[in-house]
N, C-alpha and C positions, 0 to 999 in steps of 0.2 A: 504494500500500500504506500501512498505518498505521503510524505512528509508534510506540503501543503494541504490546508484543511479544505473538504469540499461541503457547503452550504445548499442544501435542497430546498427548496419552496414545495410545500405540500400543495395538492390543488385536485379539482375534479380527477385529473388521470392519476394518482396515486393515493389516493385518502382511505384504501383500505390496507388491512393489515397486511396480508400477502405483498403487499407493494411497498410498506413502509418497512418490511423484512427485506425483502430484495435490496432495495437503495441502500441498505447496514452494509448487505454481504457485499454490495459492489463498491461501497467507499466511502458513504455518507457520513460526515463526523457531526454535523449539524440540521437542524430541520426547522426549515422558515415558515412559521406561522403568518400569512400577512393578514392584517387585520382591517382590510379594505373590507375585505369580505367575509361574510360566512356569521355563523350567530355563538355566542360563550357557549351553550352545549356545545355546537359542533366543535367548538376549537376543546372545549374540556374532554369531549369523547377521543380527539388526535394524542391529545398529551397523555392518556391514561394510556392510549395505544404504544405508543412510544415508549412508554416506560416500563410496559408490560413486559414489548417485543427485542428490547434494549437489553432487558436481565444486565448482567453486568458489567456490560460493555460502555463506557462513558459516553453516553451520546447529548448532544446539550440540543435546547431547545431556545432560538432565536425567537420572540416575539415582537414583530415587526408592526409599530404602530401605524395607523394612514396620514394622520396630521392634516394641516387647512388645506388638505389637495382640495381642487375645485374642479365639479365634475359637470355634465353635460343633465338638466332636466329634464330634456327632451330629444331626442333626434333633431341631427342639422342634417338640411342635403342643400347644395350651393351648387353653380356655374361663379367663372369668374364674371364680377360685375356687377352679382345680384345681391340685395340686401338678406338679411336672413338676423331670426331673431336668436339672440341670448342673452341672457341673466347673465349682467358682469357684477363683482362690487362698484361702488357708485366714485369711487377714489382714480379708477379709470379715467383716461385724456383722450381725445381727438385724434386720431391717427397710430394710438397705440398697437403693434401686433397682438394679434391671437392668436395659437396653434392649438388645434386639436387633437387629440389620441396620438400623441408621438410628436406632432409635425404633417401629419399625413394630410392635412388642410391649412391652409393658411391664409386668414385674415385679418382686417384691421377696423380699430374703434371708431364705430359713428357717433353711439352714444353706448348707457349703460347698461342698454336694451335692445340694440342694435350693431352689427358690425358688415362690411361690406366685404365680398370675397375675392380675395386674392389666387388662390389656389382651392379649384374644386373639390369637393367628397360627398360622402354618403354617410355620416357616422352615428351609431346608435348612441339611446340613452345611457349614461354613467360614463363615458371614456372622457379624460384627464381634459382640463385646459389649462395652458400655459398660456401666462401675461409677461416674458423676460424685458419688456420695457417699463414696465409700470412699478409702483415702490408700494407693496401692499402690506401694511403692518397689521397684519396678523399673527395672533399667537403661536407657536411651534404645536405647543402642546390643546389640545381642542377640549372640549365638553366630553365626549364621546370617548377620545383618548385617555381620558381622567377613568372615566370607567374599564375600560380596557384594559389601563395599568392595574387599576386596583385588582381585575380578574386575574392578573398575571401575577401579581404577587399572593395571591391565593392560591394558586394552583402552580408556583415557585418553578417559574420560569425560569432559566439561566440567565438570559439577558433581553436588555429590551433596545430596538432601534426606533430612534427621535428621528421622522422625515422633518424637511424642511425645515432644519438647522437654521437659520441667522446668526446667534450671535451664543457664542459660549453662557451668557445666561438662561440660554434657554434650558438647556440642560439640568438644571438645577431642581428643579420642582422631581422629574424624573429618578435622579440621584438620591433624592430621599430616601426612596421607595427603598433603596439596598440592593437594588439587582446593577451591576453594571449597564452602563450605557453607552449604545454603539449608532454616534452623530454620521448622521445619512447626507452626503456633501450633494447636493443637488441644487442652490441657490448660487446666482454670482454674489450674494452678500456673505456667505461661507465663503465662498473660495476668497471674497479681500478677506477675511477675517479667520481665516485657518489655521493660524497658529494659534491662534488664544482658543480656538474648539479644538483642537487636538491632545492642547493640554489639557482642557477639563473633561475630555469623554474618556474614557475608558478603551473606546474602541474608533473605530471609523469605518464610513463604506464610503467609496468610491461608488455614488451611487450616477450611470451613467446614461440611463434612461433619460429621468428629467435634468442632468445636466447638460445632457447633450441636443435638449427643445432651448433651455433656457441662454446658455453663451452657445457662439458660435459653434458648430460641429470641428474644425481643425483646434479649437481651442484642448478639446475632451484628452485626448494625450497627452499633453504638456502638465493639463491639472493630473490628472492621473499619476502621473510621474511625481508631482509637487506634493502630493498630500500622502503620495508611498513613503518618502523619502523623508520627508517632517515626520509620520510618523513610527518609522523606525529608528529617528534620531532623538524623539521622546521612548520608547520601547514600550507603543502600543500598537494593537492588534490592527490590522488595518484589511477589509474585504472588497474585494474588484468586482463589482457586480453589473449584472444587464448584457444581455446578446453575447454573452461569451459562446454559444454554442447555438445559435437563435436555430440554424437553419432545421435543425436536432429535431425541430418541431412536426418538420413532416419527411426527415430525409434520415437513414441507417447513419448517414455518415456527414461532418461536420466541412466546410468550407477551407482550405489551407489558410488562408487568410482567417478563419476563425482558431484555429490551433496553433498560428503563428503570435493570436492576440494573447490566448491562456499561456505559452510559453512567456510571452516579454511581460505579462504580470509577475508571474515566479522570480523573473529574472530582476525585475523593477524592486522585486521584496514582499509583495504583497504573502501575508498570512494566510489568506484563505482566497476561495475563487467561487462564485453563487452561481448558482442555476436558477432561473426565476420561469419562466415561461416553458421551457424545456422538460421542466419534472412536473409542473402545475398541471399544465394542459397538454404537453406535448404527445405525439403517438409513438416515441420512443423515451420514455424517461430514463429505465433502467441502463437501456444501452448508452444514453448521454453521460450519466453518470461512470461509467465502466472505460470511455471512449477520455472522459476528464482524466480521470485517474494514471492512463496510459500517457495520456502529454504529459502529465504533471512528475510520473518516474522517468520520465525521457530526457526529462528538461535540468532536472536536480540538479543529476551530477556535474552540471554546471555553475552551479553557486560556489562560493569562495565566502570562507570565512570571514565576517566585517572586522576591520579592527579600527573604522573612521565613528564611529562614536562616542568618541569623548564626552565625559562627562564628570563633575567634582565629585560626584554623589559617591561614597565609599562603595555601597552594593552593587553599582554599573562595574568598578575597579576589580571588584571580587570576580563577578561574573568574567570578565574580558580576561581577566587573569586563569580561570580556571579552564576557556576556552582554549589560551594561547598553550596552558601546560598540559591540556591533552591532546596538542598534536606535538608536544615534544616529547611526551615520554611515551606515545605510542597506545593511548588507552583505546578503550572499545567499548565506554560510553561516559556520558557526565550523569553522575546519580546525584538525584536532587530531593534529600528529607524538606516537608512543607504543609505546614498547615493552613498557607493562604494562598499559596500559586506564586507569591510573588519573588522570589526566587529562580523559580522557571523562566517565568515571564524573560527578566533576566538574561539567563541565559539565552533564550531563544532569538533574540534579537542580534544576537551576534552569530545566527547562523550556525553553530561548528557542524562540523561533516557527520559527525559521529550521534546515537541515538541521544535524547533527553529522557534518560525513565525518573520519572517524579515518583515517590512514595508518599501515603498521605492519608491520614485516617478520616477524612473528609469528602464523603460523596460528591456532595457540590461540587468545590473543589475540583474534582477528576470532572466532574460533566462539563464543568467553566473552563478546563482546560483544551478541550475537546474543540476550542477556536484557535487555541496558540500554533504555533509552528513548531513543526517536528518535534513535541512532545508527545509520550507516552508513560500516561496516570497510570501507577498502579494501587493498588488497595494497599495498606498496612495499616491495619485498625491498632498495630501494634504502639503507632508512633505517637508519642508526647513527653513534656518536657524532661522526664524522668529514665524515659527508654534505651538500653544499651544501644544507641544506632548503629555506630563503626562496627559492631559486632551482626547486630540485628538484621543491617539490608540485604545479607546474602541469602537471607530464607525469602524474599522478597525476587531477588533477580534472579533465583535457582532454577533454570530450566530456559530462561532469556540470556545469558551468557554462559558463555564454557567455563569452566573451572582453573583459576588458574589465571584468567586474563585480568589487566591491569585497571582501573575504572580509577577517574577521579570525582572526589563529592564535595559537594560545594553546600552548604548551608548556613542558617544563625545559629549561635551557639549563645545561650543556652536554647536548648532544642524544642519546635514546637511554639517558640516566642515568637509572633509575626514582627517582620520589617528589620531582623536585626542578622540580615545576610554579612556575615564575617569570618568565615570560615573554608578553605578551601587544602582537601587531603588527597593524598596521590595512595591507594591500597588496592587489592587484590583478591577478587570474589574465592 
C-alpha cells in the first residue's frame, strides 16, 4: 500500500457495506462524509458502517461540512444574450460574473434577480454558483453547519473540513468543538491570507473545484504548489482534492494527464490525494481507488528526505535529527511511543524513506493518524507514563520487523506526557 493517504467521498455508488469493505481492501485510509447532502440518519447509519466494517484497522472518518455555498432554486437554461432569472445576495454589482455548476455556464449581473448570459447551458436545481468578483461577507460557518458539527461531534468524527475559508478566524468556532480542522482553500480571500489559515487549521485541502471557478484556471497550480509547500513548512496535513481521477467516472482507466497530476501532488508533498466524484457517483469506484494506489507506489520512491524545514521549535530539531540518524546508521524504521500523534506528525513531515510505526494506547489517535503520511498506528494499550517502552515496543513490532534489525525511537520523555518530544535512541528489535 502507499504511503500517501487516499480520501474517499462516500456517495450513491458506494454507501453500502460491500462497497465500503472493498474501498478498505483496495487502499482507502479515509472516508468523506460531504454534508451537502444526505440526512444525520443516513450519515449516522455510514459511520456505524465504517466502524463496524473497519474492526481494527484505523480508518478515520472526514466530515466534510457544505458552508455559504450558494446553490441554484431552480433550473437555469440560457442562449447567449438572453436574460434569465436568479436569486443572487443583494451585495451583488452590475456586471458582476456568475458561473454555474463548475463554470459550465457563464454569466453576468443585471440585477439581484437577474443576470444576462454569457455562455449557454441547461443546469438543474441545486448545482453551485460562483460570484469570484463580488466581496460576499458571509459567515464560513452556517446555521445548518452549527448543526452538522454538533452531529459530528456526537457521533466522534475524526475530523471536520470548514468550506469557504476567509480568514483564519473562521476556524475558531469549529476548533472548539475538539475535532481537528481541515481549512478547504477554495476562496481568492484564502489564498491572500494562507499563511495565517495554515497556521490555525490543523489541516488543509487544496480544494480545486471551487478554486478553480473562483481565480483564474492557470492560477490552480501555482496555488496548489503554494499552500503544499507552507504547509509542510508549518508540518500540517495538507489534501489535493477534485478531478484527480474525474474521467474514472465513466472510463476503467484514468487520463495520462490525470496520473501525471496524482504523481506531481506526491511529488509537491501533499499528504493525502481525494477522490470526490469518482467513489461518490462514479461506475468505477473501487477500481479508481486500486488505479490511485498504483501511481501513488510508483511515484514514492521518488521523494527525498526534507531536511529544508527549519524551525526553532526543539520537537521539529528532534524529529529532523532522528530522520537524518536513521539513514546513517542504516535502521529499518523510526518507532514513535505517543499519546497525541504529535510526534508522528513530526516526523512525517520530513519525509524519511523508511516506515513510521506509531505505538499508542489511543484509538483516536490511530484513526486521526490514518490522514498523516507514511504512518503506521499500531495499538499498545500497553503504553503510558509508567511503561517499560525501550523494553516494551518489541512485543509491538514483532512480526512487522525481522529480529535483529536496527530501528531508531524518537519520543517525550517522561513517556505518554503530550508535547514534550525530546528524546531520540538508536536500538534493536
Amino acid at each position: 500500500m502507499s504511503r500517501t493517504r487516499i480520501v474517499a467521498t462516500l456517495g450513491p455508488a458506494t454507501n453500502t457495506s460491500e462497497k465500503i469493505r472493498a474501498l478498505i481492501e483496495a487502499g482507502v485510509d479515509v472516508f468523506r462524509l460531504n454534508f451537502s447532502h444526505g440526512t444525520h440518519e443516513a450519515h449516522g447509519e455510514l459511520i456505524k458502517g465504517i466502524r463496524r466494517i473497519a474492526g481494527d484497522r484505523p480508518i478515520a472518518i472526514l466530515q466534510d461540512l457544505c458552508g455559504p455555498k450558494l446553490r441554484l432554486s431552480k433550473p437555469v437554461k440560457g442562449r447567449p444574450g438572453e436574460i434569465v432569472e436568479i436569486d443572487l445576495p443583494p451585495s451583488v454589482r452590475k456586471g458582476d460574473p456568475v458561473l454555474l455548476a463548475d463554470g459550465i455556464m457563464h454569466l453576468e449581473v443585471v440585477d439581484a434577480k437577474h443576470s444576462r448570459v454569457l455562455v449557454g447551458g441547461d443546469i438543474p436545481v441545486g448545482k453551485g454558483i460562483n460570484l469570484p468578483s463580488s466581496d460576499l461577507d458571509i459567515p464560513s460557518l452556517t446555521e445548518k453547519d452549527q448543526k452538522d458539527l454538533e452531529f459530528g461531534v456526537k457521533n466522534a468524527v475524526d475530523y471536520v473540513a470548514l468550506s469557504f475559508v476567509l480568514r483564519a478566524s473562521d476556524l475558531v468556532v469549529v476548533k472548539k468543538s475538539g475535532i481537528p480542522v481541515v481549512a478547504k482553500i477554495e476562496k481568492p480571500e484564502a489564498v491572500r491570507r494562507i499563511e495565517e489559515i495554515v497556521r490555525a487549521a490543523d489541516g488543509v485541502m487544496v480544494a480545486r473545484g471551487d478554486l478553480g471557478v473562483e481565480i483564474p484556471i492557470e492560477r490552480v497550480p501555482v496555488v496548489q504548489k503554494r499552500v503544499i509547500s507552507l504547509a509542510n513548512r508549518e508540518g500540517k496535513m495538507v489534501i489535493t482534492a477534485t478531478q484527480m481521477l474525474r474521467s474514472m467516472v465513466d472510463s476503467p482507466q484514468p487520463t495520462r494527464a490525470e496520473a501525471t497530476d496524482v504523481a506531481n501532488a506526491v511529488l509537491d508533498g501533499t499528504d493525502a490525494v481525494m477522490l470526490s466524484e469518482e467513489t461518490a457517483a462514479g461506475n468505477y469506484p473501487i477500481e479508481s481507488v486500486r488505479v490511485m494506489d498504483r501511481i501513488l507506489c510508483e511515484v514514492e520512491p521518488l521523494l527525498t528526505p526534507r531536511s529544508d524545514l527549519m524551525s526553532p521549535d526543539a520537537a521539529d530539531a528532534i524529529a529532523q535529527a532522528a530522520c537524518t540518524l536513521s539513514e546513517r546508521v542504516g535502521a529499518r524504521a523510526i518507532v514513535v511511543p505517543t499519546s497525541t500523534g504529535f510526534t508522528a506528525k513530526k516526523i512525517s513531515s520530513y519525509r524519511p524513506r523508511i516506515p513510521i510505526l506509531v505505538l499508542t494506547n489511543s484509538e483516536l489517535v490511530r484513526r486521526r493518524l490514518a490522514l498523516v503520511w507514511g504512518v503506521t498506528a499500531l495499538s499498545a494499550p500497553w503504553f503510558n507514563e509508567t511503561a517499560p517502552v525501550l523494553e516494551r515496543f518489541r512485543d509491538s513490532v514483532r512480526g512487522i520487523l525481522p529480529a535483529g534489525c536496527t530501528v531508531v525511537m524518537t519520543a517525550g520523555y517522561p513517556f505518554a506526557r503530550p508535547g514534550t518530544t525530546n528524546l531520540v535512541h538508536v536500538t534493536t528489535v
